[in-house]
C-alpha positions as CSV (number, residue, x, y, z in Angstrom):
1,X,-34.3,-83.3,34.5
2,X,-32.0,-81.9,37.3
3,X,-30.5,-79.6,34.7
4,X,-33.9,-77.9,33.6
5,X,-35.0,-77.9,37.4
6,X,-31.7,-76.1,38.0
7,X,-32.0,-73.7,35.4
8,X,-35.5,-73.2,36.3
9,X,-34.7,-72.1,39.9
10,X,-31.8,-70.0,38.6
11,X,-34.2,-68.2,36.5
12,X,-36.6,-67.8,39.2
13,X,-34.0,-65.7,41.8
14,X,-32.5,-64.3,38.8
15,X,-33.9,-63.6,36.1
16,X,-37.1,-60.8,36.3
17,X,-39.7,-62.3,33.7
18,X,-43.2,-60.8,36.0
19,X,-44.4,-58.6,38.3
20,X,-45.4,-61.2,41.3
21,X,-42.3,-63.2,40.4
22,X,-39.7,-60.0,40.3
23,X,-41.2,-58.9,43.6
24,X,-41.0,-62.2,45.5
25,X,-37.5,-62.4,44.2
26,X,-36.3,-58.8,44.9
27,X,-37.8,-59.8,48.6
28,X,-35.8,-62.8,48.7
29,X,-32.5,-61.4,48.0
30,X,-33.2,-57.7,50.3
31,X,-34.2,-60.4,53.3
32,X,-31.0,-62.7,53.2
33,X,-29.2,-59.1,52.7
34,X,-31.0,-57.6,55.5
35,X,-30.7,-60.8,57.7
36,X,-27.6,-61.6,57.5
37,X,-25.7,-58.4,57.6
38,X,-27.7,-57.2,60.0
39,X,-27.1,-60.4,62.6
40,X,-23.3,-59.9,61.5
41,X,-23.5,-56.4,62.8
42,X,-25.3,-57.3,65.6
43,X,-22.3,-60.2,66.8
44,X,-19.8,-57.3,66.0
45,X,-21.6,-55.1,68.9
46,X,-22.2,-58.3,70.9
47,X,-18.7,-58.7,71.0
48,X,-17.3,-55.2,71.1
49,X,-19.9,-54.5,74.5
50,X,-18.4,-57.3,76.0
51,X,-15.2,-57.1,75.3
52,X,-15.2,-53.5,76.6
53,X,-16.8,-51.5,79.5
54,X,-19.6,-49.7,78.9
55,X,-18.4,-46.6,78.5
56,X,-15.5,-47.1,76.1
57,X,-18.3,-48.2,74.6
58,X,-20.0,-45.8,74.6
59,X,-17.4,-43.6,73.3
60,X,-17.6,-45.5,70.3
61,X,-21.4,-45.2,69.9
62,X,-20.8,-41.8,70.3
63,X,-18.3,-41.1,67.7
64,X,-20.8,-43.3,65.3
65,X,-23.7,-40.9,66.2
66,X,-21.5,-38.1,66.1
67,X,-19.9,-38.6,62.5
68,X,-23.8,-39.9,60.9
69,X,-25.0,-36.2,62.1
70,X,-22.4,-35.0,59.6
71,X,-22.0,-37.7,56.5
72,X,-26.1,-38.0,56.2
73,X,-25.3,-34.7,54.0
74,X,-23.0,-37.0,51.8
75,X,-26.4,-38.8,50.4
76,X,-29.4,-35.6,49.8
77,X,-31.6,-38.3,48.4
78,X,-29.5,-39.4,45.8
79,X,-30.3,-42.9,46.4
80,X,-33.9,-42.6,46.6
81,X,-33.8,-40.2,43.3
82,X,-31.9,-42.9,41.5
83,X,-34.6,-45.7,42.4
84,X,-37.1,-43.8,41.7
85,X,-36.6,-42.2,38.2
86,X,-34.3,-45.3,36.7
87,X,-37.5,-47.6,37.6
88,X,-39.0,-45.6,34.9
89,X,-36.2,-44.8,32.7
90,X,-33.2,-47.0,32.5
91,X,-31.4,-45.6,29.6
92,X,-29.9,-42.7,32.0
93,X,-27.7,-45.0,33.8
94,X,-24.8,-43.9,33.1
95,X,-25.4,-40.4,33.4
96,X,-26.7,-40.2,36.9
97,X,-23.5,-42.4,37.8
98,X,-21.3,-40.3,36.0
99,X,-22.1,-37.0,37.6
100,X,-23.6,-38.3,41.4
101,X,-20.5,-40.1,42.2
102,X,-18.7,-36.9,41.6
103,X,-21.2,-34.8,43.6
104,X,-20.4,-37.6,46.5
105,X,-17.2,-37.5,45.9
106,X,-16.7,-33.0,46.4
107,X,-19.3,-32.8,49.1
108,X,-17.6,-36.1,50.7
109,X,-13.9,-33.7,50.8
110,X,-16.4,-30.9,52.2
111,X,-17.9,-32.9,54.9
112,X,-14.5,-34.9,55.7
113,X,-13.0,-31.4,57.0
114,X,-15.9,-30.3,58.7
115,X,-15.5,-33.5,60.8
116,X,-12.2,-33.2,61.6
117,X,-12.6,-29.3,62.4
118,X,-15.6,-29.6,64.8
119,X,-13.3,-33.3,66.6
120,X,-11.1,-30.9,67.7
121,X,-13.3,-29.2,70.4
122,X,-13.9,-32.6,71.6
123,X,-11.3,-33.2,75.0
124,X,-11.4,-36.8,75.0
125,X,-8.7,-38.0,72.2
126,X,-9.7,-41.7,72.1
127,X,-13.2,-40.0,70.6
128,X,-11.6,-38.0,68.3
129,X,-9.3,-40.9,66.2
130,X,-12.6,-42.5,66.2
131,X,-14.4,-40.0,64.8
132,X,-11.3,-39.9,62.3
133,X,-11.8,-43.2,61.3
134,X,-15.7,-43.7,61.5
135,X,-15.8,-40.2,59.3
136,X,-13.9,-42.2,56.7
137,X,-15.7,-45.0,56.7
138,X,-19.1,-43.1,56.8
139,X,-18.3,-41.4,53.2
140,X,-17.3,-44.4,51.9
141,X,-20.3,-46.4,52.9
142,X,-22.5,-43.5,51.5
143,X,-20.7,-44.6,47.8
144,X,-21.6,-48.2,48.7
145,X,-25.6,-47.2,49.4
146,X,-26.1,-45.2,46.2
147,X,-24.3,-48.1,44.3
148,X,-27.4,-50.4,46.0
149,X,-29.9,-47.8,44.2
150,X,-28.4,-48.9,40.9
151,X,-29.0,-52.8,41.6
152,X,-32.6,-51.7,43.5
153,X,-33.4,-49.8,40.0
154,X,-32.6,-52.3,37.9
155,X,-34.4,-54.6,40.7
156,X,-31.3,-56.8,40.4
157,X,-30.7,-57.0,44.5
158,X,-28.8,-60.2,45.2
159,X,-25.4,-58.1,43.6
160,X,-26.5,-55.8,46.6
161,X,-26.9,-59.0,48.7
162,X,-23.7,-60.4,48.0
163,X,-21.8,-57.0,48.6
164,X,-23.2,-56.4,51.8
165,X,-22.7,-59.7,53.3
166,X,-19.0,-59.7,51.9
167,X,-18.1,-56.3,54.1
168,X,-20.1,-57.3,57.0
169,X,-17.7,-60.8,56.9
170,X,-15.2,-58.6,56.6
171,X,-16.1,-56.7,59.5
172,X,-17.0,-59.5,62.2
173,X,-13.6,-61.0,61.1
174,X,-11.3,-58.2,62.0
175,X,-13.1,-57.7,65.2
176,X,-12.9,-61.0,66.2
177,X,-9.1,-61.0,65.2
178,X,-8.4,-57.3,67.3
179,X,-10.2,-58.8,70.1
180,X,-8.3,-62.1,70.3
181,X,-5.3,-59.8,70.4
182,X,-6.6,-57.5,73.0
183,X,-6.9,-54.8,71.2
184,X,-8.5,-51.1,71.9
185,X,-11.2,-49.1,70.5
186,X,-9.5,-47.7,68.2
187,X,-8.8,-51.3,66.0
188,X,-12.1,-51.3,66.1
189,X,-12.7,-48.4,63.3
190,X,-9.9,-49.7,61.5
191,X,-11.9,-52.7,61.2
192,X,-14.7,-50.4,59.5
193,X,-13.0,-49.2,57.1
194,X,-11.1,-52.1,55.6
195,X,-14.7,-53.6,55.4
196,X,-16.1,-50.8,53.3
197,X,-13.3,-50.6,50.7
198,X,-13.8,-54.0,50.0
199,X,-17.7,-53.8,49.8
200,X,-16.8,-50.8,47.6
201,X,-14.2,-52.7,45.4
202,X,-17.2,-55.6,44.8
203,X,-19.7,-52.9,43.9
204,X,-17.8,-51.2,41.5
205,X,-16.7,-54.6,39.6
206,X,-19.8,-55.5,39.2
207,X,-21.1,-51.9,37.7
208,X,-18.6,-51.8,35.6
209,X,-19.0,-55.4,33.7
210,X,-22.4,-55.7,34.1
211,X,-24.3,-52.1,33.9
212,X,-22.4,-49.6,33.1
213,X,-18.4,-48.3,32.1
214,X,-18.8,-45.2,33.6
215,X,-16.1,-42.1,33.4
216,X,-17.1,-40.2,35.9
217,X,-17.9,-37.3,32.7
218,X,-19.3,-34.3,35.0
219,X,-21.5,-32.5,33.2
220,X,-22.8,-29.2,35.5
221,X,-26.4,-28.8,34.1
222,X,-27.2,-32.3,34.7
223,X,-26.1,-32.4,38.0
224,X,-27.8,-29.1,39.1
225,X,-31.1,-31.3,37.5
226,X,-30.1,-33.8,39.9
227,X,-29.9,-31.5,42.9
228,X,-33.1,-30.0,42.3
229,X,-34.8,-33.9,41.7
230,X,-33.1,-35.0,44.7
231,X,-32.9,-32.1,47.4
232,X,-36.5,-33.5,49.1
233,X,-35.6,-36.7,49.1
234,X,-32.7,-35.6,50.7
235,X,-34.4,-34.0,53.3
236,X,-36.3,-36.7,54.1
237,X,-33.1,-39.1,54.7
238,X,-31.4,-36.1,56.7
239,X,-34.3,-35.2,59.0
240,X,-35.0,-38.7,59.7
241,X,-31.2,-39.9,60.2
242,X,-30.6,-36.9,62.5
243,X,-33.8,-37.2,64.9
244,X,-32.7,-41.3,65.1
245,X,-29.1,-40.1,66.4
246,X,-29.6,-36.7,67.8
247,X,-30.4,-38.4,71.3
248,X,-27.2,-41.0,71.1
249,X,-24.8,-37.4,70.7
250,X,-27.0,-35.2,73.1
251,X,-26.9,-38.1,75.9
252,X,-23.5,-38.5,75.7
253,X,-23.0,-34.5,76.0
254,X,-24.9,-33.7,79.1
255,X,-25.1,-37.5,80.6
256,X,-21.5,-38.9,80.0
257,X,-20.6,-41.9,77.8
258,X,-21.4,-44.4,80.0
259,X,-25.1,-43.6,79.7
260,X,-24.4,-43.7,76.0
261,X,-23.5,-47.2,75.9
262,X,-26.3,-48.3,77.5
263,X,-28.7,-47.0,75.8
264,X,-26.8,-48.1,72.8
265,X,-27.4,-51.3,73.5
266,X,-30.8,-50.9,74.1
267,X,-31.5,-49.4,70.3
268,X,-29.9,-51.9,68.2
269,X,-32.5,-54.9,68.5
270,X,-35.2,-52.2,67.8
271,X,-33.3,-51.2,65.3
272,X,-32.1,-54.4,63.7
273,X,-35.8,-55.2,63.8
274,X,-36.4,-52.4,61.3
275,X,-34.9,-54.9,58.5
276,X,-38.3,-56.1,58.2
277,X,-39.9,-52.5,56.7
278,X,-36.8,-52.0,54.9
279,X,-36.7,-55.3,52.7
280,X,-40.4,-54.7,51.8
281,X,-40.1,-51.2,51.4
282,X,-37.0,-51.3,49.1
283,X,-38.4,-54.0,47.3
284,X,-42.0,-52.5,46.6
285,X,-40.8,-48.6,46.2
286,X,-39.7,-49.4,42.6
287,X,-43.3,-50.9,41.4
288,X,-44.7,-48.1,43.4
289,X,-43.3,-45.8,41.3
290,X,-44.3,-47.8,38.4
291,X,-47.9,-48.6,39.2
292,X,-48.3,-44.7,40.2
293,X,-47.1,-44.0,36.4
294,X,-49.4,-46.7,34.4
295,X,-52.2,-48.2,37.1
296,X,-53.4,-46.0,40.5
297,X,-56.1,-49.1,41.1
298,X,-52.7,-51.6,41.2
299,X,-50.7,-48.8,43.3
300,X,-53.9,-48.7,46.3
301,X,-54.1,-52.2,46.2
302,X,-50.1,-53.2,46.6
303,X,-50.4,-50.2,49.4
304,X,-53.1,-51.4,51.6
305,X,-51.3,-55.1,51.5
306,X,-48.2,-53.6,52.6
307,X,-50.0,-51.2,55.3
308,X,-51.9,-54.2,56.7
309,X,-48.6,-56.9,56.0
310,X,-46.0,-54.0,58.3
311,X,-48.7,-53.1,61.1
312,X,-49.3,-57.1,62.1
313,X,-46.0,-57.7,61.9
314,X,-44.7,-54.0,63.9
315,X,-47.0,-55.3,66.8
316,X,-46.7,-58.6,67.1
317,X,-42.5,-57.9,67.0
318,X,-43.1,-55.2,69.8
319,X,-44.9,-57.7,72.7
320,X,-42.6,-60.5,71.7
321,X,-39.5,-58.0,72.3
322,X,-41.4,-56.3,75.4
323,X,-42.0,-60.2,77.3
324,X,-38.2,-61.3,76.4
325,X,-36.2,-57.9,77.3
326,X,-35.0,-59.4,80.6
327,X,-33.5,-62.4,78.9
328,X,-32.0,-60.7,75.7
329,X,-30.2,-58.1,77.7
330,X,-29.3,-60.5,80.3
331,X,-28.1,-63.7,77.7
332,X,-26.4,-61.5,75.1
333,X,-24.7,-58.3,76.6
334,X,-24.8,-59.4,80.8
335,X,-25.2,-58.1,83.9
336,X,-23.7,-55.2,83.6
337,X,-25.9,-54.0,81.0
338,X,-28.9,-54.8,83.4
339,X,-30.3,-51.0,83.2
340,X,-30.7,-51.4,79.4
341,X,-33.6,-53.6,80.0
342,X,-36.1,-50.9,80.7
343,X,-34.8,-48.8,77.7
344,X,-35.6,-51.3,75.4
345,X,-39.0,-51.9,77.0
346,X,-39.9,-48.4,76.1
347,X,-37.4,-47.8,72.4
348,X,-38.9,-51.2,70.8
349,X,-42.1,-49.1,70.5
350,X,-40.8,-46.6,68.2
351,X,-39.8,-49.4,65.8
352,X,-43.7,-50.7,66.0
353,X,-44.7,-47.2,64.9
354,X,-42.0,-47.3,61.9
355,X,-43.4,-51.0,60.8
356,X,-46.5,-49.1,60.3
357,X,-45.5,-45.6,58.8
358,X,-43.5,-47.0,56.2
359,X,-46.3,-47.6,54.1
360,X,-47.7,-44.2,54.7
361,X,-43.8,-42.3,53.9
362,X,-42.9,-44.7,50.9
363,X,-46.5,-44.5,49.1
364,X,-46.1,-40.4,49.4
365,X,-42.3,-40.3,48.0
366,X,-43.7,-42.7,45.2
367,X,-46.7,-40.7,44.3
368,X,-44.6,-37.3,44.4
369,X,-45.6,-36.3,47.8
370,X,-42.1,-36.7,49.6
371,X,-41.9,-32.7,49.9
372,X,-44.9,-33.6,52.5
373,X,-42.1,-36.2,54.4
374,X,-39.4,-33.3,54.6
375,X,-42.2,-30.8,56.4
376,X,-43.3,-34.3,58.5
377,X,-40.0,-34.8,59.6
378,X,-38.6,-31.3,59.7
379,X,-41.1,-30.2,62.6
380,X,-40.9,-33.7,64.3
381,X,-37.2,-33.4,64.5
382,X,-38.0,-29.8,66.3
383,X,-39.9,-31.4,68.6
384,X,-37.9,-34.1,69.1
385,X,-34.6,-31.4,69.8
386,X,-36.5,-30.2,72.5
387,X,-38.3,-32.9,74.0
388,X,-34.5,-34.4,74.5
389,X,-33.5,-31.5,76.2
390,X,-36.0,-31.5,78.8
391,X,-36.7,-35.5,78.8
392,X,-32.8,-36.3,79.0
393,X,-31.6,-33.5,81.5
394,X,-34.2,-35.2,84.1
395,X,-34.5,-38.8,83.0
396,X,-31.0,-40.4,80.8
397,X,-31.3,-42.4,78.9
398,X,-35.0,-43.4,79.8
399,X,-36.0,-40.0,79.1
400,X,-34.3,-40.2,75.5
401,X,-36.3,-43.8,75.2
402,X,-39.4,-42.2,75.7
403,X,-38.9,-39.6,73.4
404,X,-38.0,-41.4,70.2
405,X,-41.6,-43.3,71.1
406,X,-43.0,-39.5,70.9
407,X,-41.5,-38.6,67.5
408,X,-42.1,-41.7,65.6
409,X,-45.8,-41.3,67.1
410,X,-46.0,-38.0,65.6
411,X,-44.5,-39.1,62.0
412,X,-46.8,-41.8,62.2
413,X,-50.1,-39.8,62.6
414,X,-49.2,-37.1,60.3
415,X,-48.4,-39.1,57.0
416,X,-52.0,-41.3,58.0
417,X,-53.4,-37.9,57.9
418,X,-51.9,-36.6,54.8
419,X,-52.3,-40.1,52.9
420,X,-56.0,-39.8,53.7
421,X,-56.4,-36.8,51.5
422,X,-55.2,-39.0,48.4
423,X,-56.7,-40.8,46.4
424,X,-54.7,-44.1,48.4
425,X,-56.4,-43.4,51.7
426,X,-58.4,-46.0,53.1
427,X,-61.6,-44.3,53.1
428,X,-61.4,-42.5,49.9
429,X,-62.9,-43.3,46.6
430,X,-61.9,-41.6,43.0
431,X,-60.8,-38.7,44.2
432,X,-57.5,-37.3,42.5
433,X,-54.5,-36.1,43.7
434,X,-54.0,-32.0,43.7
């Protein structure tokens, strides 16, 4: 009897045998992903703000910033392309492996140099081996992320779960060791890349034995059909990474580093929040796609759950985080970090309005719309350039708090407007889409 119950539950968070049960399942494995590399992550910046004054760092944040401007390039959608068209084709596996790891891998060279070219107008030299090393580990971790769109496609997460758990071990480990040695920043991005190459050395085991022996076969009118599937998705994930880091790099500019570290601090509970949209998202986006393809009555209903599900749970998250800002800042980072309070007072709200607009952005790249996303994000980033210039110059790192509020606001009522003219909007009855 214990055997059959055994197998049973094995089956259940293992196996995919319905559409309720491979969702629930997906969602397990993406939240104990999300979870627990995320609250890894967050003891590694615990422990590396303590450990150091707030502006070495900020230094650090800065060179993070600073080299995700850059490597975002490394990705142009690939990810989301993958998800999306293996969720209704499998049987191109290998060729979208084949020929987008060496795509990464060229425009990875590319972007390398242009990091290391534009470090050297940087004065401050403890920045620039950072940058080094976070550059390295950036284009690295971009190989680990498409490899997650392969387990996402075949909604097979918990080989994405175990990868991303393993580095994030790997991480808090080193740190903890380089700390208990006393040791600088710069041990710090070693520590980030040994954890990547063995993420990366997990991930590729497991592709190899259990999806595909790939021999990375380039094949140049493929991959051009891959550029032109993926270059809106891409522009989605490159407008969006560079207005959530812009104001890290253009604080640190005109306000110092110091001011960079505290506000650092300030985003990653916001951020880290964010888990909650991205475990649903990733694990819905795939039947999206589907439902949008065979059923448009299933694809409205699973949307409007999800809408409903994210905006709850964005606002109850943003009082909660709002009444208890004193205490987190205080209990987890100190005193010295005392200014950060008001930051994240102000920053949490962006993540509410992300909780709610993920439904809106993931239901328009599922249904074909995600050119809609790039013009979305493409003028809000615009806006959010220059709103950061004036805000920051007068206002630090409050200024930049009360900006990303602004932008996400602005995303947020633009995709409810351009989902209302679907057939998915709220309001709207059989009408089809252009």
């Amino acid at each position: 009897m214990r055997i059959n119950k055994f197998s049973e539950l094995k089956s259940y968070f293992l196996d995919n045998t319905s559409t309720r049960q491979t969702i629930l399942k997906n969602t397990f494995w993406l939240t104990i992903a999300e979870l627990f590399s995320k609250a890894l992550t967050y003891m590694v910046l615990v422990l590396m703000a303590r450990h150091f004054d707030y502006t070495t760092f900020g230094k650090f944040s800065f060179a993070l910033s600073f080299v995700t401007i850059f490597t975002v390039f490394s990705d142009i959608g690939f990810s989301t392309f993958v998800v999306n068209e293996l969720s209704k084709d499998k049987s191109k596996i290998i060729q979208y492996i084949d020929n987008i790891i060496v795509i990464k891998a060229v425009l990875g060279v590319i972007l390398l140099g242009s990091i290391f070219f534009t470090a050297q107008f940087i004065n401050d030299q403890i920045v620039v081996q950072l940058i080094y090393l976070l550059a390295v580990y950036s284009i690295l971790n971009a190989f680990g992320i498409f490899f997650y769109s392969i387990f996402q496609a075949n909604e097979k997460m918990e080989y994405e779960t175990i990868g991303r758990v393993c580095q994030q071990v790997s991480l808090l480990t080193l740190v903890l060791f380089f700390i208990s040695r006393n040791g600088s920043i710069i041990t710090m991005g070693y520590s980030y890349v040994v954890s990547v190459i063995v993420a990366l050395a997990f991930y590729l085991f497991i592709i190899w034995n259990y999806f595909s022996k790939f021999f990375l076969k380039i094949n140049l009118q493929y991959c051009w059909h891959i550029i032109k599937g993926t270059w809106a998705f891409g522009l989605v994930l490159i407008f969006n990474t560079l207005y959530h880091q812009i104001d890290m790099v253009m604080l640190a500019l005109t306000k110092g580093y110091s001011a960079a570290g505290i506000y650092n601090v300030a985003q990653w509970l916001p951020l880290g929040l964010l888990i909650f949209p991205l475990i649903l998202g990733g694990a819905l986006f795939p039947k999206m796609s589907y439902f949008y393809k065979f059923s448009e009555d299933s694809l409205k209903k699973l949307y409007i759950k999800y809408f409903k599900c994210m905006s709850i749970l964005g606002l109850a998250m943003g009082i909660l985080v709002v009444l208890s800002a004193d205490i987190f800042i205080s209990l987890f980072f100190g005193a010295k970090y005392s200014a950060s309070t008001i930051v994240l007072k102000i920053y949490i709200w962006s993540s509410v309005l992300v909780f709610i607009d993920s439904a809106f952005i993931n239901l328009l790249c599922a249904i074909g719309k995600q050119s809609v996303v790039v013009k979305i994000l493409g003028v809000t980033i615009i806006l959010n350039f220059i709103l950061n210039f004036i805000f920051i110059n007068k206002y630090s790192y409050v200024g930049a708090s009360i900006v990303a509020v602004i932008s996400e606001a602005i995303v947020a009522i633009s995709a409810f407007f351009v989902v209302s003219q679907t057939p998915y909007g709220f309001f709207v009855k059989n009408k089809k889409i252009s």
